[in-house]
N, C-alpha and C positions, 0 to 999 in steps of 0.2 A: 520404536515409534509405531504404533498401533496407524490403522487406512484412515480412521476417523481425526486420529491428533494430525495429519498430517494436512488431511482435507482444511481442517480446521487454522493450522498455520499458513496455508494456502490463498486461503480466504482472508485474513485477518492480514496477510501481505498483502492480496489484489489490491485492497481498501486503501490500504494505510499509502501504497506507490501511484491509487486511483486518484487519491485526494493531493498527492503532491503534482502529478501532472496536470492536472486538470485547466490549474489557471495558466498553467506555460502558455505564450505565445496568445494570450487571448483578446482578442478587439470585440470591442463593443459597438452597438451599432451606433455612438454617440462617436466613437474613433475613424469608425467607415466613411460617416457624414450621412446614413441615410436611416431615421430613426423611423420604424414602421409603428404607425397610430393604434396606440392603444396598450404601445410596451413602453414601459423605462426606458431610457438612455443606457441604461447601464446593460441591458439585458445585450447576450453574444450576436453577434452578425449574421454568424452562420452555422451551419449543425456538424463543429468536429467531434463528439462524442465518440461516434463510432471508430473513427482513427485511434483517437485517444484510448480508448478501451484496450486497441491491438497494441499499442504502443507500451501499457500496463501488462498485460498477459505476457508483452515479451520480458519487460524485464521483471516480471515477479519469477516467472520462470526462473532467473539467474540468480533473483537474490532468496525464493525458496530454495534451492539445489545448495547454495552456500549454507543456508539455515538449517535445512535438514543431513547435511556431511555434519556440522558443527554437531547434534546433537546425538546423529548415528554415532560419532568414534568414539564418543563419552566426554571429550574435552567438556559439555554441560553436560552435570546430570540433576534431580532434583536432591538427591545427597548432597550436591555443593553448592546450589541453591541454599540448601538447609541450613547448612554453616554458615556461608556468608549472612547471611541474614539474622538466623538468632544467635550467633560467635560460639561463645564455650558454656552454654547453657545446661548442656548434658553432663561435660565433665566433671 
């Protein structure tokens, strides 16, 4: 795996674990009881972003190190990507 495939699966996990954490745990300020004029109800209370962020970077961290072990020992390679996908097309 080349620095750039790597960065690149790095990135493509932050997102994918950024956008599943995100709504954890989230109250709105319509939940709070105290709706500031000029937002939605619906809009958050309070600014965990930043938490959330660190919360993401720890676990992409664990589940890129799983993703790229997977893909360094060969168990995926894109030869078996190949196969499964077009079957015995060459044969």
């Amino acid at each position: 795996m080349t620095i750039t495939a790597a960065i690149v699966l790095f990135s493509v996990s932050w997102f994918m674990v950024f956008f599943i954490v995100l709504p954890l745990r989230f109250e709105s300020q319509a939940d709070a009881g105290e709706v500031v004029p000029g937002t939605p109800r619906s809009a958050p209370s309070g600014f965990v972003v930043r938490r959330k962020a660190w919360i993401t970077t720890l676990v992409t961290v664990v589940v890129w190190l799983v993703l790229a072990g997977i893909i360094l020992s060969g168990v995926v390679s894109v030869d078996l990507l190949d196969r499964l996908t077009w079957g015995n097309v060459n044969a």
